[in-house]
N, C-alpha and C positions, 0 to 999 in steps of 0.2 A: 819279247820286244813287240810294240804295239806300231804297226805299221799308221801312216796317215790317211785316214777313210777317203778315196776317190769315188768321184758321183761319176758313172756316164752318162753324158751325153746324149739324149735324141737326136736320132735324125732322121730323116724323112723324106722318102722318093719325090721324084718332080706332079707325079700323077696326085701323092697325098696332099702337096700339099696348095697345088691346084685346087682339092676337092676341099683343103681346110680354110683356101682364100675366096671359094665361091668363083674359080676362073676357069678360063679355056686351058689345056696342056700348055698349048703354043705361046698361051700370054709369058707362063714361069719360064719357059725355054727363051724365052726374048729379055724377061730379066735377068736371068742368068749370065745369055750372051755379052749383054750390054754391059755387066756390071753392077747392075743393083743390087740383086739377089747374090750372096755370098754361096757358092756351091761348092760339090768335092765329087769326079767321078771318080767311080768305082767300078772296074767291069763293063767300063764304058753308058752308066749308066751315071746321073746325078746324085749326089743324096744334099742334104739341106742338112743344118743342122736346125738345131730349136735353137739357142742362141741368133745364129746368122736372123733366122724367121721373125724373131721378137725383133730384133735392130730391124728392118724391114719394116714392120708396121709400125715401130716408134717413129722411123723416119716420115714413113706417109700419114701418121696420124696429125690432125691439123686439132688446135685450138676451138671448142664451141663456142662461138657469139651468142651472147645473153640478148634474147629480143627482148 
């Protein structure tokens, strides 16, 4: 019997992906706080997933104007 292939998930500490958005720690610990940022602790620690990260930059990514 052929089970159905599940993908895992990345995911990724507050420090990674700080380092993957070019920000301060404290900027992703403020989106998190707030809400934007979709988090999960673990061990008292955050982890992000790559899902949650991609809807995060779809949302702040803006349309370019054609000069």
């Amino acid at each position: 019997m052929n089970a159905p292939m599940m993908t895992r998930e990345q995911y990724y500490t507050a420090g990674e992906v700080a380092q993957i958005l070019r920000v301060n720690l404290r900027t992703v610990h403020r989106l998190i706080k707030s809400g934007e940022l979709e988090a999960l602790t673990i061990n008292r620690e955050y982890r992000i997933s790559q899902s949650a990260l991609d809807a995060w930059i779809a949302r702040r990514s803006r349309p370019r104007k054609d000069t």
